[in-house]
N, C-alpha and C positions, 0 to 999 in steps of 0.2 A: 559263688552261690549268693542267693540274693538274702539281707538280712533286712527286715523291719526295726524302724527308729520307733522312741515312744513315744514321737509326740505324733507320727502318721500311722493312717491305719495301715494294715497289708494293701486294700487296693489301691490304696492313694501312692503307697511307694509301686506298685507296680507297675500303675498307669504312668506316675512323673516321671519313674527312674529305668524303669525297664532293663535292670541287670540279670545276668547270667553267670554260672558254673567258669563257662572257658571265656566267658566276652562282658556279653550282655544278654539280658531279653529281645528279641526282634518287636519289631512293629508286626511283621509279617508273617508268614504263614509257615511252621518249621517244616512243615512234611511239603517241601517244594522240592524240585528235581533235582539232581545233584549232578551237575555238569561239567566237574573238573574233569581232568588229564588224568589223574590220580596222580600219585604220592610221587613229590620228587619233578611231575614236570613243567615244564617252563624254560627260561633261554638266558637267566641270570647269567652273569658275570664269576660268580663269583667273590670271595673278597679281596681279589685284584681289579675287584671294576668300581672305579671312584665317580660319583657324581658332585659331589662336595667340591667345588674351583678352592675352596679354603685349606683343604687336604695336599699335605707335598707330598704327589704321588713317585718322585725322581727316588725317594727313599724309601717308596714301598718293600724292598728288600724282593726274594724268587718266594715261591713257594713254602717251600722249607721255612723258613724266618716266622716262627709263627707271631711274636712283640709286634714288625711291623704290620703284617695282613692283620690282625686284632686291632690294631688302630684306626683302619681303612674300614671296616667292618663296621666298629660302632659309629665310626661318621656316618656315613649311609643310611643310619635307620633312624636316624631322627627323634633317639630318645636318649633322656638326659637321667645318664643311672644315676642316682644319689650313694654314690661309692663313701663317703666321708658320714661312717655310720656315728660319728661323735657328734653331727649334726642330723641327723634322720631321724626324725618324727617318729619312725615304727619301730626306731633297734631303742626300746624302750624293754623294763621290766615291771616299769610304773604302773601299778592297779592290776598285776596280771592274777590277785589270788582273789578278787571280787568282779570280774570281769561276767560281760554276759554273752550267753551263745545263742543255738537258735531257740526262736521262739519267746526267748526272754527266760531263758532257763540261767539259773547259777551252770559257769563256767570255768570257774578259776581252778587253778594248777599253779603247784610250787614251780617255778621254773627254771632249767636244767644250768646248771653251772660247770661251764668251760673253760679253758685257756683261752683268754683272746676274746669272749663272746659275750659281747655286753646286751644283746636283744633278746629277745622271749623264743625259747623252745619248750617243749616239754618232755620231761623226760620221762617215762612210765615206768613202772618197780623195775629194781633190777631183780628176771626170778632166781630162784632158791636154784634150779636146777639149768641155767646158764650153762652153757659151752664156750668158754672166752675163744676159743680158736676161729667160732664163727663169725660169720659178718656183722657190723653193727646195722640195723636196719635202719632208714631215716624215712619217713611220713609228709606228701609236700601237698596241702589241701587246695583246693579253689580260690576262686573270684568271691571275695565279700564275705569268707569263712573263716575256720578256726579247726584245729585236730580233732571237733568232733563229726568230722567228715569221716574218721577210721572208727567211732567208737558208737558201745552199745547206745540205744537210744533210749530215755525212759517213757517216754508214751509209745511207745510200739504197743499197739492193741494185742499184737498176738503174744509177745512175751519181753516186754521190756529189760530181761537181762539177757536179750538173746546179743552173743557177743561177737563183734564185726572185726576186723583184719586188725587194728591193734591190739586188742584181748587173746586173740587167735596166737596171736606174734608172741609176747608175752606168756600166756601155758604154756606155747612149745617151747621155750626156754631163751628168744632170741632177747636182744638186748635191743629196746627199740626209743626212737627220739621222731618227737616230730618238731618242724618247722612250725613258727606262727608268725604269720606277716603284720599283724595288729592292727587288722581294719576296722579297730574302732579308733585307731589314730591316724586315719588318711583323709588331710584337708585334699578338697579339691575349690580350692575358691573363684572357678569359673561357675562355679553350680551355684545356684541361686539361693539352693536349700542349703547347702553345704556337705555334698554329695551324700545324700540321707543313707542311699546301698551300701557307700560302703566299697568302691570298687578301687583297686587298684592296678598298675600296671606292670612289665618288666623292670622299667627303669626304676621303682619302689621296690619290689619283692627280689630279685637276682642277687641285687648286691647282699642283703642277709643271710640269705641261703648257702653264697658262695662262702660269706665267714663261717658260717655255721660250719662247713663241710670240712672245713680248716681247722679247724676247731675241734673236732672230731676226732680229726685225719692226728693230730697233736695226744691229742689224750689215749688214740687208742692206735698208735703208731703199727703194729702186727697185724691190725685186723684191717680186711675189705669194708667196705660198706657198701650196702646194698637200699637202694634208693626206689619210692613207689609214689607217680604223681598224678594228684586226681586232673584232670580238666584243664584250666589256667594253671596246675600247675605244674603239669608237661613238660611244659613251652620254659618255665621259668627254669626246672633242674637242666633241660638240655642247653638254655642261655647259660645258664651257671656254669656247668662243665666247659662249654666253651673257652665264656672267658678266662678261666682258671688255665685252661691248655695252651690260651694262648698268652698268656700270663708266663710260661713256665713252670706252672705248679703242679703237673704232672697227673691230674685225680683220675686219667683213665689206667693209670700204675694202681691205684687201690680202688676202684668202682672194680664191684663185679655182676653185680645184675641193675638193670631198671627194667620197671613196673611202670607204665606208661598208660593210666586208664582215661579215656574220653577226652583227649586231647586234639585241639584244633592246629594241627599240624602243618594242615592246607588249607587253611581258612574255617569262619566261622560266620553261622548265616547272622549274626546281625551286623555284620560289615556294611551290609548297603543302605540299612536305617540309621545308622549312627557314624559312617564317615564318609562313606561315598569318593571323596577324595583324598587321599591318605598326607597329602601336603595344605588341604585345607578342609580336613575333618568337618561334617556338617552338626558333630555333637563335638563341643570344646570342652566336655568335661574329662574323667579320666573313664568313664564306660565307652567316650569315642574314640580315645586315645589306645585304647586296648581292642577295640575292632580292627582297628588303622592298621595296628601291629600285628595282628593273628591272617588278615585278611579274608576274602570273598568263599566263602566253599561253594559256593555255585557262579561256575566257568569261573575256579581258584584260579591266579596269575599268583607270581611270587613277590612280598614284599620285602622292604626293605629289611625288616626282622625276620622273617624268615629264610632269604637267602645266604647270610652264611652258615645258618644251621641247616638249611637242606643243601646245599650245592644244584649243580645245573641234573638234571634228570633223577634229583633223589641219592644223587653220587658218595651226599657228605651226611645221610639222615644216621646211620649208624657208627660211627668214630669207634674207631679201634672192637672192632664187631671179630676181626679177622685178626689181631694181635698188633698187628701191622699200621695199619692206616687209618688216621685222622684230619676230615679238612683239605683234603687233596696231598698231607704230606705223609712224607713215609718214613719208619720205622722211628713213631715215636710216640708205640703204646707202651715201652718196656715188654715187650711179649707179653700181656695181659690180654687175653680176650674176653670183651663184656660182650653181656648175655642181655637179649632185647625183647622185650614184650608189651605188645601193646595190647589192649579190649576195648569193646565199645558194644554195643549192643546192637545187635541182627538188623541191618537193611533186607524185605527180600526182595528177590531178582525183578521183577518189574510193579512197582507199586511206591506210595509214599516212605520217604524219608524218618525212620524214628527215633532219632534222639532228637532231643530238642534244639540243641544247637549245633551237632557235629553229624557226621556220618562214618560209615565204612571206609571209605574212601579218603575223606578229610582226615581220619586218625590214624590209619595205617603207615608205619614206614618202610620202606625199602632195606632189608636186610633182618627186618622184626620179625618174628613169631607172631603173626597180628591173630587176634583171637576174637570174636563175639561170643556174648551172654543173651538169651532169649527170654529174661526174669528182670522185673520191675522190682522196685525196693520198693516192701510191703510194710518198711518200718515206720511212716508216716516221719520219717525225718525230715526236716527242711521244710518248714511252715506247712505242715499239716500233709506232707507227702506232692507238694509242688516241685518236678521237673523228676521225676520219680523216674521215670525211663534214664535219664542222663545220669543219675544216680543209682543204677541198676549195675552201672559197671564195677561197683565196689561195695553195693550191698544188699546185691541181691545173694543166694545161696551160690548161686554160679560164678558171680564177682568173686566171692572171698574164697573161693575152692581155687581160682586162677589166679588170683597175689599169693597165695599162700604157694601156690606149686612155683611161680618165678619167685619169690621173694626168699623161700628157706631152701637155698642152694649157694 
């Protein structure tokens, strides 16, 4: 989501920076026709298919072996995770109780203290009337945001304490934590400005989220958790899980639902304004960097980031859906089966495009409960109600009635 600096106005970041929810802001025109294959096709490889000469593929290991396909994997997509969070800029707790959100509103939150988890979450009351047997719920927000993507908004003209999917989560008694990537700590110094938005990428935001989840997974050893990601941050919890699975660390044994709203799964429309060529990006900042990655929703082809999280025809979009299978291998969900749901807001059958940067098509997965909302978010959240349709999947009445039915199971 896009954030205004204070030394620029809103149009001035709009026009210079042009970010986005799952990417960016386009140059172009959102309600363009949407020409993929849909969800899942294309003629990848796999992460048996090495393009990297620097990669020794003789030790790729079969299928099965998930340590070596995880290494083939991340060579291929040409992003450089900041795994070494004792140096990473964002796994900071520095400034997070004066911190500002949108708008330039006070933001800050005491922040959640873990085994192992030195960067900013937040943790929301634990309520009075908890069920410890249920899932912990975790919160993964956008592009250029913060956890008040889940929460009440206070200029909402119609009733500013009207309460959005974390308040919700919290009354009914679940125990909930959100992610914060600290995009008020993402140098991008290819940007002239010093990326004023605010944007950041996988290779920034994965690596946290992945600790976070360990972190978690530590402190509340019995329980599932159950995970809901806006936009960009789709992309980020399914990178997460991945690498964790391919890691060895097993988190489709304790995931049991994802929430998966307005996510660019098959691309995203500002991919052709801001990279055009995914190995020589026409935008070097990190709002190009993260088009590169999400890629094209109109005539979607699979990228590098996206191929081994979708597989070849969509084969790999849901991991251990079935108990079974994960990534093309087999029997190594622990018999767990995770429960899949995606939203996004209503394309209709022949006419323009309406979210602003995704579609039907681009957000759906193969194996999901793919769901549409037909309501805009009325709460004037996000610089005065700016991308209001893409934020419709999580806070319009119809968004938060559909996290709440995946998320409190």
């Amino acid at each position: 989501m896009l954030r205004p600096m204070l030394a620029l106005s809103v149009t001035t970041v709009l026009l210079a920076t042009a970010v986005a929810g799952t990417g960016c802001l386009s140059d172009s025109d959102p309600a363009t026709s949407d020409n993929d294959g849909g969800p899942g096709t294309g003629t990848d490889g796999g992460p048996g298919t090495d393009t990297d000469s620097s990669v020794d593929t003789s030790e790729a290991g079969t299928p099965d072996d998930p340590t070596k396909n995880d290494a083939i994997a991340d060579s291929t997509q040409n992003i450089t995770y900041r795994d070494d969070l004792a140096n990473h800029p964002g796994c900071t707790k520095e400034g997070i109780e004066a911190r500002l959100q949108i708008d330039g509103k006070p933001g800050g939150y005491t922040a959640a203290t873990l085994p192992d988890f030195p960067c900013s979450a937040k943790a929301y009351p634990a309520p009075a009337n908890e069920d410890t047997t249920r899932a912990i719920i975790v919160l993964v927000h956008g592009n250029s945001s913060t956890p008040a993507d889940w929460e009440a908004h206070a200029d909402d003209p119609a009733d500013p304490d009207t309460p959005m999917i974390a308040e919700r989560l919290v009354a009914d008694g679940w125990r909930v934590f959100a992610a914060d990537f600290r995009y008020d700590k993402v140098p991008d110094p290819a940007d002239a400005q010093g990326n004023p938005a605010k944007n950041f990428d996988h290779g920034w935001a994965t690596p946290i989220l992945e600790r976070l989840l360990k972190s978690l997974h530590a402190e509340y050893p019995s329980r599932k958790i159950n995970l809901a990601g806006f936009s960009l941050g789709t992309t980020i919890i399914r990178d997460a899980l991945r690498r964790m699975h391919h890691r060895g660390e097993k988190p489709f044994e304790f995931v049991h639902a994802l929430h998966l709203a307005s996510g660019a799964n098959h691309g995203v429309v500002t991919f052709s304004s801001l990279c055009g060529d995914p190995n020589n990006p026409t935008n070097k900042t990190m709002r190009g960097t993260v088009a590169c990655q999400l890629g094209n929703r109109d005539n979607y082809a699979p990228t590098p980031f996206l191929t081994p999280l979708n597989g070849t025809n969509g084969d790999w979009e849901t991991p251990c859906a079935n108990g079974i299978n994960a990534y093309g291998q087999n029997n190594v969900c622990g018999g767990n089966k995770v429960l899949y749901t995606t939203v996004v807001y209503k394309d209709p059958p022949n006419g323009p495009l309406q979210d602003e940067f995704v579609s039907e098509t681009s957000s759906a997965l193969k194996g999901a409960e793919n769901k549409t909302v037909t309501q805009e978010d009325t709460t004037t959240y996000f610089l005065n109600g700016l991308f209001k349709i893409h934020n419709g999947s999580i806070r319009s009445a119809e968004g938060v009635t559909i996290a709440l039915q995946a998320l409190e199971r």
